[in-house]
C-alpha positions in Angstrom: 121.5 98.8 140.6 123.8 101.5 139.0 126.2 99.3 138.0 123.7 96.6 136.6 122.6 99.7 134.3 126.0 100.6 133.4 127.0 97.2 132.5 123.6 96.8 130.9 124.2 100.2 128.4 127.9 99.0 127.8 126.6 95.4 126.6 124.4 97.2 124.2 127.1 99.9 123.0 129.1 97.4 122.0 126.7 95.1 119.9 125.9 98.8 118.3 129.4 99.2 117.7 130.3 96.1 116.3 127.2 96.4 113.9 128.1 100.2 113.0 131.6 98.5 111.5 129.4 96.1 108.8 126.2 98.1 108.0 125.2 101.4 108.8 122.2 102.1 111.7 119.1 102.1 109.4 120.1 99.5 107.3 118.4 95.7 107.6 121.7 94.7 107.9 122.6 96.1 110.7 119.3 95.3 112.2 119.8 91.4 111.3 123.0 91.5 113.2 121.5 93.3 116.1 119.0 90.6 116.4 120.8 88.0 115.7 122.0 88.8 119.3 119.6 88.2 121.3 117.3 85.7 119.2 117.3 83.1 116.6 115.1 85.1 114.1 113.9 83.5 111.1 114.6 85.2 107.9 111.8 84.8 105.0 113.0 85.5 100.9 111.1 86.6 98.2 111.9 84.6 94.5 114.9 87.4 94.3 116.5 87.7 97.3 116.2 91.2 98.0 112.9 91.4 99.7 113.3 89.8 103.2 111.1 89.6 106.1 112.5 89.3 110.0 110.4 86.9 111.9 110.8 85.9 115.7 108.9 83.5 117.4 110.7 84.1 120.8 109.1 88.1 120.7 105.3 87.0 120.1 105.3 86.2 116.7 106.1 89.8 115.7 107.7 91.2 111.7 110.3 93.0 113.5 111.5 94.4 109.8 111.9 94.2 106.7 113.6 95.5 103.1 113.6 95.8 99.8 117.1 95.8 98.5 118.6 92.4 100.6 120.7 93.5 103.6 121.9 97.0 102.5 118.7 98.0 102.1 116.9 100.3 104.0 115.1 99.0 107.0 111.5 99.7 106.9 110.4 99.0 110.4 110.5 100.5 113.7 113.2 98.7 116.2 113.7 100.1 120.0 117.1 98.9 120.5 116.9 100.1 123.9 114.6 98.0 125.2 116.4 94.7 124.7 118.4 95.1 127.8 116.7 97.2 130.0 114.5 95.7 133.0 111.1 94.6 132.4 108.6 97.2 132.3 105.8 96.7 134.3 103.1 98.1 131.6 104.6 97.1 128.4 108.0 96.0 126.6 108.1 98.0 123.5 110.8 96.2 121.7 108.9 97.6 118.5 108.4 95.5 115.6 106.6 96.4 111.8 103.9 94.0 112.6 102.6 92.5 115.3 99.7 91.4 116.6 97.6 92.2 120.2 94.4 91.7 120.9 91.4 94.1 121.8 89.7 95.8 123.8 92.6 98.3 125.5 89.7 99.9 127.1 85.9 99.7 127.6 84.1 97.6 130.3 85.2 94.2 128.8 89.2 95.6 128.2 92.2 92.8 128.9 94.7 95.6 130.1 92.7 96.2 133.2 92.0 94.0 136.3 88.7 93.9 137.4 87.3 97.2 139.2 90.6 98.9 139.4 90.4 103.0 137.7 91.3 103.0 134.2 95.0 104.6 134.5 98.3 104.2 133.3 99.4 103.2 136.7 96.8 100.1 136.6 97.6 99.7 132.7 99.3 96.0 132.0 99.8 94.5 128.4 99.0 90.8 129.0 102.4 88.8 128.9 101.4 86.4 125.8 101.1 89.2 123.5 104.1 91.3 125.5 107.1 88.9 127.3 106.3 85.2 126.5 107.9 83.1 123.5 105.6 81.6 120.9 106.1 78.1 119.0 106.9 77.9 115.4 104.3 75.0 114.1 105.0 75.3 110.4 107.9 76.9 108.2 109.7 77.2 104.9 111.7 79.1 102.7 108.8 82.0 102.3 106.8 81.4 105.1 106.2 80.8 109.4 103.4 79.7 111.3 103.7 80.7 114.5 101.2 80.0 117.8 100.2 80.5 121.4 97.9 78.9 123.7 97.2 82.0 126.3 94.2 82.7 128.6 93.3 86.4 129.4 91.2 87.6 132.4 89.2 90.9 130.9 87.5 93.5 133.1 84.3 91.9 133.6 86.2 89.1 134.7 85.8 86.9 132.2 88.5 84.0 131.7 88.9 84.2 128.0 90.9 80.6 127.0 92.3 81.1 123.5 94.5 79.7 120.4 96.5 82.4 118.4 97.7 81.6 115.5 99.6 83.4 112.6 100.9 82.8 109.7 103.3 85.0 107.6 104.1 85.1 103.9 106.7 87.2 102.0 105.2 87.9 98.8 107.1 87.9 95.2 106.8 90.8 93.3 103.6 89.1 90.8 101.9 88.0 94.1 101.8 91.7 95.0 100.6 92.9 91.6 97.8 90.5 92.3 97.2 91.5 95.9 96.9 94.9 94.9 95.5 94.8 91.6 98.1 97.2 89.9 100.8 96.9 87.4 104.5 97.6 89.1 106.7 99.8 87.2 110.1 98.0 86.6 112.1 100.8 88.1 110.9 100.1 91.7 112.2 97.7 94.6 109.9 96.6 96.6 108.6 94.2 99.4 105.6 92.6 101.0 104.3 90.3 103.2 100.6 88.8 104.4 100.1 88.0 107.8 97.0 85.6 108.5 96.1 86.1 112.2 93.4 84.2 114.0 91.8 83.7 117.2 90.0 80.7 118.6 87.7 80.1 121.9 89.2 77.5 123.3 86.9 77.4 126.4 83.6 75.7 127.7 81.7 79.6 127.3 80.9 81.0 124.5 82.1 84.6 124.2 79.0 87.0 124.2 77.7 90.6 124.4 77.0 89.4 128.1 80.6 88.5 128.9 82.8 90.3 126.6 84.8 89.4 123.7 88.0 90.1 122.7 89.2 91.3 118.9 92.4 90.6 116.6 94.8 94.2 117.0 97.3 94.3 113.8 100.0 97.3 114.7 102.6 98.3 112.8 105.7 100.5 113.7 107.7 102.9 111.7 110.1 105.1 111.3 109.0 108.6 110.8 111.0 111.8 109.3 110.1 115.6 109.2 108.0 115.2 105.7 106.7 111.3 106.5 103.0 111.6 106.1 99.9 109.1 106.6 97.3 108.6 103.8 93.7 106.7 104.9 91.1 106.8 102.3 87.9 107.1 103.5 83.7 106.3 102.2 82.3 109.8 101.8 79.0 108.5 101.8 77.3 107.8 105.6 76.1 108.9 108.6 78.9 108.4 110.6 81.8 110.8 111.6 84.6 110.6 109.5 87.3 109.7 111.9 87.9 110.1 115.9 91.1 112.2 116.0 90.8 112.8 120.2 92.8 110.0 121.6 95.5 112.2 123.2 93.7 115.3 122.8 92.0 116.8 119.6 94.5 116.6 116.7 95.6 120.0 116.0 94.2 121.1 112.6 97.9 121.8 111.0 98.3 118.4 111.6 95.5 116.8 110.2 94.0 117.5 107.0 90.6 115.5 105.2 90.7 116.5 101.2 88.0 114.4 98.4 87.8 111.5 100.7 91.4 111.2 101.9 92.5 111.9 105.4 96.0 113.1 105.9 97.7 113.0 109.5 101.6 114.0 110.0 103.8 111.3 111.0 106.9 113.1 111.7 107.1 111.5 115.6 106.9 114.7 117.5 103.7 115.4 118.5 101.4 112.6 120.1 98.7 112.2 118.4 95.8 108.9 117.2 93.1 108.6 115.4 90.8 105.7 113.8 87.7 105.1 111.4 84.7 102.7 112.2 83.9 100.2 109.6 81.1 102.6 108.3 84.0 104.8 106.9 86.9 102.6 106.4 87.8 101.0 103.3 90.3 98.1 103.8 93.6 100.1 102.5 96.0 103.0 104.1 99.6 104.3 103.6 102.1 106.4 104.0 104.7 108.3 102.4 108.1 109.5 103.3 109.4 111.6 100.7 112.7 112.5 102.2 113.5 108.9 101.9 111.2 108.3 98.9 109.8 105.6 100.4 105.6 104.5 99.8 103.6 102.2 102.1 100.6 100.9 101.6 98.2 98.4 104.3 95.3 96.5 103.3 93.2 94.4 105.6 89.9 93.1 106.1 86.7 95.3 106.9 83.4 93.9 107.9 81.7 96.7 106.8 78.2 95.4 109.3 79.9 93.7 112.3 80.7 95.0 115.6 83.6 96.4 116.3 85.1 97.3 120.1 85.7 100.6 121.5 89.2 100.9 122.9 89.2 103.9 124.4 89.4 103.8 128.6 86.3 105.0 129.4 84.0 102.1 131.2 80.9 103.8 130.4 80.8 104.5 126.4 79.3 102.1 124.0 81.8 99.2 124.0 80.2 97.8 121.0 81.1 100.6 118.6 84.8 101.1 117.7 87.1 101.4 114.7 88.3 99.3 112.2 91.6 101.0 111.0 94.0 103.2 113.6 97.0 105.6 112.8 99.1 107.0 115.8 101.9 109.4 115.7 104.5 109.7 118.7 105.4 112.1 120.5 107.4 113.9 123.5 104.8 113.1 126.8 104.4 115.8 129.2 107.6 115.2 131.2 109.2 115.1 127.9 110.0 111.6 127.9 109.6 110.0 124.6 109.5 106.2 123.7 110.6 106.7 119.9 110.2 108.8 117.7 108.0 106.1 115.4 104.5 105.9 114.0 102.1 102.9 113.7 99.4 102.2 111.0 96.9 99.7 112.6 94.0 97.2 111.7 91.1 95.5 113.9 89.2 92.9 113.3 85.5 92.5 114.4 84.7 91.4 117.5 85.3 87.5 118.2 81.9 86.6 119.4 82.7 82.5 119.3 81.1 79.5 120.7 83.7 77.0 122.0 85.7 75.7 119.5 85.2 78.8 117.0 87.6 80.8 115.2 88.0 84.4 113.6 90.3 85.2 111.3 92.0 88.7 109.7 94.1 89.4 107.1 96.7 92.5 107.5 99.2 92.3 104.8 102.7 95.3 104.2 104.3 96.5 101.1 106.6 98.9 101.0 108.1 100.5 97.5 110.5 103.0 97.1 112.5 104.6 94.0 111.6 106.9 91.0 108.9 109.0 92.5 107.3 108.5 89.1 106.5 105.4 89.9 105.8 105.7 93.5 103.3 108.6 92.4 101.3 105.8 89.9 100.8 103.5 92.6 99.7 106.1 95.4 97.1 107.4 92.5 95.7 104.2 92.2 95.6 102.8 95.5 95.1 105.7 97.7 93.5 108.1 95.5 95.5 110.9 95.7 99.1 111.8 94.5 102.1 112.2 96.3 103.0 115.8 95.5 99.5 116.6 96.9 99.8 114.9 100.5 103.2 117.0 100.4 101.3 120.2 99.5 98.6 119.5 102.3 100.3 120.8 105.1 102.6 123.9 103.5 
């Protein structure tokens, strides 16, 4: 076993290396070429060239990164090199990825990381192997775009046999597309990115998926890397009932982490201190960021929000309300308590309602990604208007 690990580690130096003598670590370059060596990724262009999208169908479909400036460009999402060739894990392979999509509920009485009747702990905790191990097919692609699928049947806690379709299509955007998809005007002194990923489910089975029997839900996640003075912005309705955010996950949230100011929640992403949070649909609006100002770089989420559906509770607790959950997430990584650590990255995160469908029904949900970085000026225009606050306050919110 010690030498499989050793040979394993020296495999894995050495595609490093040999990427380290092209592009620097951090650059999509070097994570192209990194890729490129264990699967045949496919690689979507915007009309210029410099904003790219990483696609792979043989790790569930995910947007393993992206960039904005071709392959010297920074790479915007999260990749856990590590984890290409270590041994299975039997709870989940966290190969990372800047989109990819998983389905709910993680926890309640109807949850599909649980067999039935066992206790809700890690030990017991299993990410289904669609959505975690298993290849997907490509059905459809081009130069800007891949469709992507996976038949997959999932037992849940009630045990339930949930037969499904998913399907997923993803789109780089060019620049006008994103102006339109945003409604703002770009400054010209920005590069950028984006992509759209349309995600559906469908009921492929004779039972309808019910109150009575559980249903599942569409789980967008996105991974990133953090730095010291990276922080999350999710805007919030400051009119209703309903509490603004759960920030207990992992433990309350300390308060110099997590700040709420004229209906805009601030949360640290700096990837050393464990911490999540979400917002019901009551509170969400269908938009949320983040912004690294070390490495001047903004991002910005939108997705769908049903502002009057039902949405699951994740949390691993069998006897709350499983019927009342969020609609947008936000985590930030941390050391655990034996100080092991799985990053340092972050995640911004979207859910769809939950898929109550008759046989032969399907849900859809729209999570789209843009990243810009650049003159702060211009960065600072787009985070007024989209966000609603500017980026030299979410800096000030936490000195």
């Amino acid at each position: 076993m010690f030498f499989g690990f050793v040979a394993c580690q020296t495999k894995e130096n050495k595609i490093r290396e040999n990427n380290r003598t092209t592009y620097p670590v951090g650059s999509f370059g070097y994570d192209f070429h990194f890729l490129q060596q264990h699967d045949s990724v496919l690689v979507l262009k915007n009309e210029t060239g410099q904003g790219q999208v990483i696609v792979s169908a043989k790790y569930q479909g995910k947007v393993f990164t992206s960039t904005a400036n071709g392959l010297n460009g920074k790479s915007f999402g999260w990749i856990n090199y590590k984890a290409f060739t270590a041994p299975k894990d039997a709870h989940m392979n966290a190969y990372g990825g800047e989109n990819r999509l998983w389905l709910g509920p993680e926890g309640n009485k109807f949850s599909l990381y649980f067999k039935p009747g066992v206790p809700m702990e890690f030990a017991n905790w299993v990410t289904p192997p669609a959505i975690d191990t298993e290849s997907w097919s490509i059905i459809a692609q081009d130069a800007r775009s891949a469709s992507l699928q996976k038949e997959a049947s999932f037992l849940n806690y009630a045990g339930t046999e949930l037969k499904t379709r998913l399907t997923r299509t993803i789109q780089i955007l060019n620049n006008p597309d994103i102006e339109i998809a945003l409604q703002v005007t770009l400054p010209d002194n920005l590069q950028m990115v984006g992509f759209t990923t349309n995600n559906s489910i469908t009921n492929t089975g004779s039972q309808a998926w019910t109150k009575t029997s559980g249903a599942p839900c569409l789980w967008l996640l996105d991974m990133f890397n953090p730095s010291p003075n990276t922080h999350i912005v999710i805007p919030y309705e400051t009119k209703g009932t309903a509490k603004i955010a759960t920030t207990d996950y992992f433990g309350e949230i300390p308060a110099n982490r997590i700040k709420f100011t004229n209906g805009v929640l601030l949360f640290k992403a700096d990837g050393k201190a464990r911490g999540k949070l979400g917002l019901g649909p009551e509170r969400a609006k269908p938009i949320a960021g983040s912004y690294d100002s070390e490495n001047k770089i903004l991002t910005i989420i939108q997705f769908n929000v049903a502002k009057n559906a039902t949405y699951l509770n994740q949390a691993w607790n069998t006897q709350q309300n499983p019927f009342s959950g969020d609609a947008v997430n936000a985590y930030n990584d941390g050391p655990l308590a034996d100080g092991s650590q799985m990053g340092p990255f972050y995640e911004l995160e979207s859910v769809s309602p939950a898929a109550f469908l008759s046989p032969g029904q399907t849900l859809n949900h729209q999570h789209s990604v843009f990243h810009f970085t650049g003159d702060t000026t211009g960065l600072n225009q787009i985070a007024e208007k989209l966000l609603g606050i500017s980026l030299e306050q979410t800096q000030a919110a936490f000195k």
